[in-house]
Backbone as a printed PyTorch tensor [residue, N CA C, xyz], in Angstrom:
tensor([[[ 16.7660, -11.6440,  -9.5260],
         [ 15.9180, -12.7880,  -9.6700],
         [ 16.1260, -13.3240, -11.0940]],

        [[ 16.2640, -14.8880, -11.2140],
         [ 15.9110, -15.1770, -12.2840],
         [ 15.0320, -16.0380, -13.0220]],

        [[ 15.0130, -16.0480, -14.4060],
         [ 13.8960, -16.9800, -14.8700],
         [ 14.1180, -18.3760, -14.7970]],

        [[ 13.1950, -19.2820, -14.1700],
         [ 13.7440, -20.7420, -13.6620],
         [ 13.7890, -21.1560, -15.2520]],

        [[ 12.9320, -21.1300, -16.0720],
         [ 13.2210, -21.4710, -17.3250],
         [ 13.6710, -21.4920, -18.3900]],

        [[ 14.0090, -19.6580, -18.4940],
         [ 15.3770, -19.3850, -19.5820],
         [ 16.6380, -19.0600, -18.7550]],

        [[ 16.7130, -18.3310, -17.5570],
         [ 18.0810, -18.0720, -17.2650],
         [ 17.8540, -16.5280, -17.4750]],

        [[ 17.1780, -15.8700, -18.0270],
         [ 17.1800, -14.4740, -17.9020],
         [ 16.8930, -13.8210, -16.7260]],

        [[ 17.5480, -12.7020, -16.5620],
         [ 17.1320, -11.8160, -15.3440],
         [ 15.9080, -10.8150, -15.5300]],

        [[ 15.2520, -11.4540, -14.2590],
         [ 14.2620, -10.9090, -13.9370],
         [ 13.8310,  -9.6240, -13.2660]],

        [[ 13.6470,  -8.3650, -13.4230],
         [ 13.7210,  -7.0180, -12.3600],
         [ 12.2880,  -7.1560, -12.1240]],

        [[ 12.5430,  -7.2050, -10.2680],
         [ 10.7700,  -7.4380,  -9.9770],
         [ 10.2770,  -6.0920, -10.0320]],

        [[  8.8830,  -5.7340, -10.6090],
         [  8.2030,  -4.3480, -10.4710],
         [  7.3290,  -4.5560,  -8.8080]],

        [[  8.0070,  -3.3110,  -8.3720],
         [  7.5790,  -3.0160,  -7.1420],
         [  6.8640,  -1.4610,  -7.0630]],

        [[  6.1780,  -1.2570,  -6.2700],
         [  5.5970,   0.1170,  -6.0790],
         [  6.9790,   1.2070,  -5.2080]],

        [[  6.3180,   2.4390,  -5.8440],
         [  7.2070,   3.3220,  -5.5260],
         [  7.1050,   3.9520,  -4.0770]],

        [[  7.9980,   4.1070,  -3.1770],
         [  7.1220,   4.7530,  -1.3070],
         [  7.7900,   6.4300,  -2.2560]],

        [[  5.9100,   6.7070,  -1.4280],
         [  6.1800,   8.0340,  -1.2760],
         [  5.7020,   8.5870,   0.1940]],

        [[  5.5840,  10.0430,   0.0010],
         [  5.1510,  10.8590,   1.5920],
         [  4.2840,  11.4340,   0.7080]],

        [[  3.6510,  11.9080,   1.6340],
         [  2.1340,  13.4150,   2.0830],
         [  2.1180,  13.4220,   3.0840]],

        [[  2.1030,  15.0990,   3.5020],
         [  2.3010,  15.5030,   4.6380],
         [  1.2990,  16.6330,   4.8360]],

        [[  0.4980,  16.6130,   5.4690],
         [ -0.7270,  17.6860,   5.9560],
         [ -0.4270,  18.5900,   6.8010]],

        [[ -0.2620,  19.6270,   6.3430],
         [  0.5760,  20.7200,   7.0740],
         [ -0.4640,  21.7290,   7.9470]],

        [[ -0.5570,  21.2190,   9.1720],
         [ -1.2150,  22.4040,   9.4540],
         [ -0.6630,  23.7420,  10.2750]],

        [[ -1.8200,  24.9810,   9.9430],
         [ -0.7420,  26.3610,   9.2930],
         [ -1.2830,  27.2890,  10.6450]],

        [[ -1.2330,  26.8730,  12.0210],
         [ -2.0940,  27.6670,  12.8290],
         [ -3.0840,  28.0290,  13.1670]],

        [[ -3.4950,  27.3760,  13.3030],
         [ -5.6180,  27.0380,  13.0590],
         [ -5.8650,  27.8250,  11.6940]],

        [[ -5.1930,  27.7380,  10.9910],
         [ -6.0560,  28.4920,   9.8540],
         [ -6.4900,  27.7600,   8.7090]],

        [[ -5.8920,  26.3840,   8.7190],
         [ -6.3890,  25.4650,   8.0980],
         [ -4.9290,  24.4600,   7.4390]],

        [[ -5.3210,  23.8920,   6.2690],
         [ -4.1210,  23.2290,   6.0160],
         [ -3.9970,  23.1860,   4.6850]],

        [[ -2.2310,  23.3280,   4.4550],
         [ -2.0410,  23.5210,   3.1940],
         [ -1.5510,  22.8730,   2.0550]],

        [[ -2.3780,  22.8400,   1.2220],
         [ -2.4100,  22.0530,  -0.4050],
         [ -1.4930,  22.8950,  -1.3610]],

        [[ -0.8810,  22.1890,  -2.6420],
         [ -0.3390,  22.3940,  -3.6200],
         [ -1.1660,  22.7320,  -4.7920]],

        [[ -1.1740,  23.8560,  -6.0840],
         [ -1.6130,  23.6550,  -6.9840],
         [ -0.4860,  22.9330,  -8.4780]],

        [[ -0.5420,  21.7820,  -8.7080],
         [  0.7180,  20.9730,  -9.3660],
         [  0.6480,  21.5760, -10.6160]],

        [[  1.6940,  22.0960, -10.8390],
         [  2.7130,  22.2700, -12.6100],
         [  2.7220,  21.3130, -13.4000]],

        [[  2.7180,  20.0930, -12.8130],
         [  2.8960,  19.0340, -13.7070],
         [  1.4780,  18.1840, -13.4340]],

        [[  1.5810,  17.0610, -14.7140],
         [  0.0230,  16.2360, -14.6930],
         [  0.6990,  14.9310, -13.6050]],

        [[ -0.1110,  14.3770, -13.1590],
         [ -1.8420,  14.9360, -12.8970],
         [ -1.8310,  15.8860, -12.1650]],

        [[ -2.6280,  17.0470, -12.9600],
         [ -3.2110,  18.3580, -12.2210],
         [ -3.9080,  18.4610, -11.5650]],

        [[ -4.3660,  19.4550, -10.5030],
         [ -5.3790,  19.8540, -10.0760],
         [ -4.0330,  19.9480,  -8.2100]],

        [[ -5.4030,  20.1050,  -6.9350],
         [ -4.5780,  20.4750,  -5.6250],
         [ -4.3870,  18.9890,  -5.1200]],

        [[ -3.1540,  19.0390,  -4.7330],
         [ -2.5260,  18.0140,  -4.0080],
         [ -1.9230,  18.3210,  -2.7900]],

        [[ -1.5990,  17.3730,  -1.5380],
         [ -1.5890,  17.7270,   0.1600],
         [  0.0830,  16.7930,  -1.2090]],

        [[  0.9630,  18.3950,  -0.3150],
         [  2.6410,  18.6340,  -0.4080],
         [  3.0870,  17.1090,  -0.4960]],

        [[  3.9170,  17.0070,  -1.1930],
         [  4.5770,  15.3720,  -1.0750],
         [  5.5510,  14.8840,  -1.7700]],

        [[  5.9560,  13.3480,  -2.1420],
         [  6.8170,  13.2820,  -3.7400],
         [  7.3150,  12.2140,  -2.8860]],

        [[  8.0200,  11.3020,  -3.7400],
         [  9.0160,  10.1770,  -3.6840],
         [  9.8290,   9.9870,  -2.8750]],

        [[ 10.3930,   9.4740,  -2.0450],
         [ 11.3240,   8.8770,  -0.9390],
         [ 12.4750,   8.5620,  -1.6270]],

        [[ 13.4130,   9.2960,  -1.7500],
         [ 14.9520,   9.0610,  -2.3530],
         [ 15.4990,   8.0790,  -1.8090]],

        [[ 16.5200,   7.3640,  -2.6560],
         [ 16.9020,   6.3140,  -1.8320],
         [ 18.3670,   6.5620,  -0.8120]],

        [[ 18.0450,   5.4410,   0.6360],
         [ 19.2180,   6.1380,   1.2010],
         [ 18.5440,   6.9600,   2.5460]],

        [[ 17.1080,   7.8900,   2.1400],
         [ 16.6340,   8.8420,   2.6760],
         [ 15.3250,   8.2850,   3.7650]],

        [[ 14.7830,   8.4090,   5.0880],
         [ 14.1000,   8.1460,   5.7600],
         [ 13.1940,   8.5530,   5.4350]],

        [[ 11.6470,   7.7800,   5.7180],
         [ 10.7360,   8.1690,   5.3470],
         [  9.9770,   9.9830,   6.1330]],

        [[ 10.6280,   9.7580,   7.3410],
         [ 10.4950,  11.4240,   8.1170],
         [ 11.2910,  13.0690,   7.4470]],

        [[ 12.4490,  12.1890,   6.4580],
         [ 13.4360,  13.3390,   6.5470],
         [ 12.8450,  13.4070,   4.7800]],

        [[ 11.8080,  12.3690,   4.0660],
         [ 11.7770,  12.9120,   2.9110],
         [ 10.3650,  13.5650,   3.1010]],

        [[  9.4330,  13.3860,   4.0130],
         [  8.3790,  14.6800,   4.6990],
         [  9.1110,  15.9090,   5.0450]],

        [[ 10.1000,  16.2640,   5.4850],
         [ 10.3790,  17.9010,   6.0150],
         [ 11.4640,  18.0980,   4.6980]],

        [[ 11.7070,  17.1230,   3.8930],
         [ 12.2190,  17.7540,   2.6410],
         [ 11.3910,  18.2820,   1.2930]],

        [[ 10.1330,  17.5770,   1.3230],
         [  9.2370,  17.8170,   0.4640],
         [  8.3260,  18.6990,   0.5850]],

        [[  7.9750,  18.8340,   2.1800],
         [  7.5380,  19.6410,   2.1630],
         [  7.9760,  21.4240,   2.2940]],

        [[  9.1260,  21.1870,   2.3720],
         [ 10.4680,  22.5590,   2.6420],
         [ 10.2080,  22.7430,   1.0400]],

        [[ 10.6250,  21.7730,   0.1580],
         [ 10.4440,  22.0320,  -1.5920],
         [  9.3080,  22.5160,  -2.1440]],

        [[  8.2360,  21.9010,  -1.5980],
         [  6.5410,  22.5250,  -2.4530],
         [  6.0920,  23.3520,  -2.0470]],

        [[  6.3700,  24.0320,  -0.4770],
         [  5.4040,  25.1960,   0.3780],
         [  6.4060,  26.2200,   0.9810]],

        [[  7.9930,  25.8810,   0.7690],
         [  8.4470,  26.7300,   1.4770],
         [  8.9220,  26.7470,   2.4460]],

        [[  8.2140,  25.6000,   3.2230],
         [  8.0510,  25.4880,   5.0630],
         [  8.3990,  24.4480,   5.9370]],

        [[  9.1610,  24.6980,   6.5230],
         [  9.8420,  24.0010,   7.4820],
         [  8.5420,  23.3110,   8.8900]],

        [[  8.9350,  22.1670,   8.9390],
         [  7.5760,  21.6090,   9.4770],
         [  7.9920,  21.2870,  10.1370]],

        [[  7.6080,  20.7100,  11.4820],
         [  8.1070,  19.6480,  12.4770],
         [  6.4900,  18.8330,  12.4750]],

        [[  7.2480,  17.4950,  12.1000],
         [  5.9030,  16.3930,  12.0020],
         [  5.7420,  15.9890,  13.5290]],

        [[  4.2810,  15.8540,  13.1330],
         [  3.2620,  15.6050,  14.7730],
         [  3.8830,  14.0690,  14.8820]],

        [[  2.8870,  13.1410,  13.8150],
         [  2.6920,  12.1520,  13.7130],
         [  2.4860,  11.5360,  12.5800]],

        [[  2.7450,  10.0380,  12.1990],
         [  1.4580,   9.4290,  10.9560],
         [  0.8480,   9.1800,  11.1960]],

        [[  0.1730,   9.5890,  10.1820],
         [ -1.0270,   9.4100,  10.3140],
         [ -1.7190,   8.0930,   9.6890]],

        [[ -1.5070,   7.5520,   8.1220],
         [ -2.1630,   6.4480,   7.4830],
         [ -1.1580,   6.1320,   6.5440]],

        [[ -1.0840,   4.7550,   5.9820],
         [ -0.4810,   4.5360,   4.4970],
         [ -1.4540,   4.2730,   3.4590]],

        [[ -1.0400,   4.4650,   2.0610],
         [ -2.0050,   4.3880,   1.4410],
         [ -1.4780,   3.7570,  -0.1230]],

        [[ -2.1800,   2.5040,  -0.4190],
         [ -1.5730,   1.7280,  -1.0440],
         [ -2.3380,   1.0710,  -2.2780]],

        [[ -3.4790,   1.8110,  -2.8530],
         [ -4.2640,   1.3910,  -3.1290],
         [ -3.0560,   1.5500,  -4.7500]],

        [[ -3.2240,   0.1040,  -5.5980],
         [ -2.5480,   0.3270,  -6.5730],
         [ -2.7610,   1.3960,  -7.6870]],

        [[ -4.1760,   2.0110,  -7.7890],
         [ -4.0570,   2.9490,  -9.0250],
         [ -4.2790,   4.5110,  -8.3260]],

        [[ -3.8140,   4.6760,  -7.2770],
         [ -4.3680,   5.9500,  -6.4430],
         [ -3.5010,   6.8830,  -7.2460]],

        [[ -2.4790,   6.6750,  -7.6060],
         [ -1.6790,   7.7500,  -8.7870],
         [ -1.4990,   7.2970, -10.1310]],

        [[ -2.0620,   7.2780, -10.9790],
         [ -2.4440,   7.2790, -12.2310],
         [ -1.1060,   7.1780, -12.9560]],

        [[  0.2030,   7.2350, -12.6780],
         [  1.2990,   7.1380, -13.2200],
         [  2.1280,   5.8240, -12.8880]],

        [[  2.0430,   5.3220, -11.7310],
         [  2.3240,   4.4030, -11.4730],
         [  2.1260,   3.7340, -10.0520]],

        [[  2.7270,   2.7390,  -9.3490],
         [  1.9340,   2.0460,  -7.9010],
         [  2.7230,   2.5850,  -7.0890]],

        [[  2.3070,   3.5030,  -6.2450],
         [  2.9250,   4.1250,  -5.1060],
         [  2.3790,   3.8060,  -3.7180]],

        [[  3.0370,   3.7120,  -2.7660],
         [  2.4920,   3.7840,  -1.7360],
         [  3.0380,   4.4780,  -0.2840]],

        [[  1.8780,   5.4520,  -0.2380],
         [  2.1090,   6.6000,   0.7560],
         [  2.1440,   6.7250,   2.1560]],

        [[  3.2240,   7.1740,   2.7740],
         [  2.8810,   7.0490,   4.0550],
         [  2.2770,   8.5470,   4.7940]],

        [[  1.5710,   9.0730,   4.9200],
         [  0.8810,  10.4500,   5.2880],
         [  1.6440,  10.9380,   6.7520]],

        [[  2.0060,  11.8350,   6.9050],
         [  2.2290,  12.9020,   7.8870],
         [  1.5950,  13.7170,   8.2790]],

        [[  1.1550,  13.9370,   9.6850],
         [  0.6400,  15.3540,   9.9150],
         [  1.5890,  16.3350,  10.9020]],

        [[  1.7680,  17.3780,  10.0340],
         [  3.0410,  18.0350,  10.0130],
         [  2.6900,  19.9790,  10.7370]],

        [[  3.3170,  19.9630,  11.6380],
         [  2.6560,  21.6970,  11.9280],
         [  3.5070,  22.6410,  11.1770]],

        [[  3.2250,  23.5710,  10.9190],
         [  4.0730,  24.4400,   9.6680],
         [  3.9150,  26.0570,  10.3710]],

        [[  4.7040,  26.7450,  10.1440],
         [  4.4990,  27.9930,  10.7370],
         [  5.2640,  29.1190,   9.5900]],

        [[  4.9280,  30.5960,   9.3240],
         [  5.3940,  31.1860,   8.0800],
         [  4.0090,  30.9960,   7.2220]],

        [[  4.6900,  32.2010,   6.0800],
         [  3.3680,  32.2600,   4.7670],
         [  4.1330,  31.0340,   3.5520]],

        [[  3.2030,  30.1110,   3.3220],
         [  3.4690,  29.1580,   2.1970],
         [  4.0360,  29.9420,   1.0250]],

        [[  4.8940,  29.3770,   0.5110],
         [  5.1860,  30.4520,  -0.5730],
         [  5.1400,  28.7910,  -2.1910]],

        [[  4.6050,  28.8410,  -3.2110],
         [  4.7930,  27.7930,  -4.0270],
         [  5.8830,  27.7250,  -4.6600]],

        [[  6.5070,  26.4390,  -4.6330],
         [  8.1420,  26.2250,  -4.9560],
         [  8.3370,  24.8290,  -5.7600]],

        [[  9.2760,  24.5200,  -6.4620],
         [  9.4370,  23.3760,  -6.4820],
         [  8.6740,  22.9160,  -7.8470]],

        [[  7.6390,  21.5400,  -8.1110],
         [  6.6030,  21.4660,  -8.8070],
         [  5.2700,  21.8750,  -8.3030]],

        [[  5.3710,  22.6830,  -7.3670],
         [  3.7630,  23.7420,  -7.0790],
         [  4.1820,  24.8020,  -7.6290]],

        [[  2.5790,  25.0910,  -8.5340],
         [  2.2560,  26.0940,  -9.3440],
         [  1.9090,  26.8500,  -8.2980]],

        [[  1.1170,  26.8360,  -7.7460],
         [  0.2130,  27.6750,  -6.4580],
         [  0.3400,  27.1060,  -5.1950]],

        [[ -0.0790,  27.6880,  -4.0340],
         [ -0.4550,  26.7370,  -2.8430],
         [ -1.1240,  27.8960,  -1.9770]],

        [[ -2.1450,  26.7880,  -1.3670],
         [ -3.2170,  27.8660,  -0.5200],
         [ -3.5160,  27.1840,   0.7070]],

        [[ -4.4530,  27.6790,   1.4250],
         [ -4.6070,  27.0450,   2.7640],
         [ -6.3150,  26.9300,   2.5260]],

        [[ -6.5620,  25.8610,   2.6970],
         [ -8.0040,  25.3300,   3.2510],
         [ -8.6460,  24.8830,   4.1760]],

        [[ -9.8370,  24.6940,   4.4160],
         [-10.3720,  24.2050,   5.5290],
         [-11.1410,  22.9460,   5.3590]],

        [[-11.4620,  22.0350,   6.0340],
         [-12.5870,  20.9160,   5.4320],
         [-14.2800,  21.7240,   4.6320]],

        [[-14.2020,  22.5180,   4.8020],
         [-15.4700,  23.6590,   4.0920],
         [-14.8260,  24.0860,   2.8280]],

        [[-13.7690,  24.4460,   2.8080],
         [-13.3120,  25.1530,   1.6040],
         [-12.3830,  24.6490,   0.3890]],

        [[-12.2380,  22.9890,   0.8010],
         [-11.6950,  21.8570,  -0.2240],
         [-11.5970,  22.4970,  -1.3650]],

        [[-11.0360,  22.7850,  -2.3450],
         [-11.2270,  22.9040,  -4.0680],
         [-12.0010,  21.3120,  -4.7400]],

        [[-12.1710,  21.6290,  -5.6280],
         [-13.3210,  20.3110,  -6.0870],
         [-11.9040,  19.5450,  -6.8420]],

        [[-10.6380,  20.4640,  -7.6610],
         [-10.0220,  19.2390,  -7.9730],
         [ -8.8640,  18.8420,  -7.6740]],

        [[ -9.1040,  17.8290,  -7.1460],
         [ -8.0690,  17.0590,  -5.8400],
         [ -7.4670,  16.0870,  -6.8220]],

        [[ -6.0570,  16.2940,  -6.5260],
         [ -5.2790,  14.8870,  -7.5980],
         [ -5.2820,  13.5410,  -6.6350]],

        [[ -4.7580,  12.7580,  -7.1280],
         [ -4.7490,  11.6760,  -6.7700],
         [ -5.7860,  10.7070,  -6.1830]],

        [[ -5.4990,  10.2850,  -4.7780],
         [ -6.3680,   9.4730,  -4.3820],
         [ -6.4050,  10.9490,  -2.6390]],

        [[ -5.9760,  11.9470,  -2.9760],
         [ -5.6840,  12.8380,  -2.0300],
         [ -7.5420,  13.4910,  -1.5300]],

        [[ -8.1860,  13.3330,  -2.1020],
         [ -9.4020,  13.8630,  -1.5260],
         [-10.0280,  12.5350,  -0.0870]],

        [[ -9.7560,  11.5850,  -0.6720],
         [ -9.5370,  10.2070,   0.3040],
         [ -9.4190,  10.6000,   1.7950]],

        [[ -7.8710,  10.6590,   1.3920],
         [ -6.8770,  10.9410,   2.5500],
         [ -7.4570,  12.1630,   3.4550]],

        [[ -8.1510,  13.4490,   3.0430],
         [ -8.7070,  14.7320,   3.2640],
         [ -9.6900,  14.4010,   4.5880]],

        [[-10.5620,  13.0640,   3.4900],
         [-12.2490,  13.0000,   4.1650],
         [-11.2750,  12.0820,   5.5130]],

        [[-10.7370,  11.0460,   5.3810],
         [ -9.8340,  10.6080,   6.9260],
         [ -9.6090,  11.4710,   7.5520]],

        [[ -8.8390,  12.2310,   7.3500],
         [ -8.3410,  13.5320,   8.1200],
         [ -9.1340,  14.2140,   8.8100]],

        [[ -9.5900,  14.6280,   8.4630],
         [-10.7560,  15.8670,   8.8300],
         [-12.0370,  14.3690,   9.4560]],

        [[-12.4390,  13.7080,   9.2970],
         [-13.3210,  12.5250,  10.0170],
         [-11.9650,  12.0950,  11.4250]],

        [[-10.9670,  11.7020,  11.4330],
         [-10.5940,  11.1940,  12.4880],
         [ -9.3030,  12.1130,  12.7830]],

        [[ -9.4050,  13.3260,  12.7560],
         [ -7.7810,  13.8060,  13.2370],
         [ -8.0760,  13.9730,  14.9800]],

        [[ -8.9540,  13.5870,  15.3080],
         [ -8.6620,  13.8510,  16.7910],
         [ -9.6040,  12.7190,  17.0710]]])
C-alpha cells in the first residue's frame, strides 16, 4: 500500500490469528498451561498460526508443543477478537475443542500444566482465557 500523498510505503498493521484449543482429558476435566513467559499465570494450550500452516494443523501442533498430546479436534468452537484480549498485541483466536488422551506432560513455553474442572479454575487466568472458560463450560453442550 501506498501513501496517496508522499509516495511512501505503507505496511498495514493487522492482528495476529492465533489457536486455543480445550483439551479435554477423559472426563477428568480439561487441560491448561502454567506460561514461562509474560503474560503469566494458566492459559488453555495455544500460540500463533505459522504462515503457510492451517488453522486445524496449528491446534494439533500447539497443542502436541505445550501438553505433550496428540489431540484429535472435536470441533470450533468460538473466535475471539476482542483487540486488547492479549496485552502484547491484536490477536485473534479461533478456539478448538480438542479430545486428548495420555498424562500431559509441560513442554515447550509451559512451565506447568494441570487438569481442571469448571470448580477448580486457578484464579490466574492469562489473557482474555477465563472468558473463553465461562463459554465453555456455559454452552459446551
Amino acid at each position: 500500500m501506498t501513501c496517496p500523498e508522499c509516495g511512501a510505503k505503507i505496511q498495514p498493521k493487522n492482528p495476529f490469528p492465533t489457536v486455543d484449543i480445550i483439551i479435554e482429558l477423559g472426563g477428568k476435566g480439561i487441560v491448561l498451561i502454567e506460561r514461562k513467559n509474560p503474560p503469566y499465570g494458566w492459559a488453555i494450550p495455544g500460540g500463533f498460526v505459522d504462515y503457510g500452516e492451517s488453522l486445524e494443523d496449528a491446534a494439533v501442533r500447539e497443542a502436541l508443543e505445550e501438553t505433550s498430546l496428540k489431540v484429535v479436534l472435536i470441533r470450533q468452537f468460538h473466535v475471539y477478537s476482542t483487540p486488547d484480549r492479549d496485552p502484547r498485541q491484536h490477536t485473534v483466536s479461533t478456539v478448538f475443542i480438542a479430545w486428548g488422551a495420555g498424562v500431559p506432560r509441560a513442554a515447550d513455553d509451559a512451565k506447568e500444566v494441570g487438569i481442571f474442572t469448571k470448580d477448580t479454575l486457578p484464579d490466574n487466568i492469562a489473557f482474555d482465557h477465563r472468558t473463553i472458560l465461562e463459554d465453555y463450560f456455559n454452552k459446551r453442550y
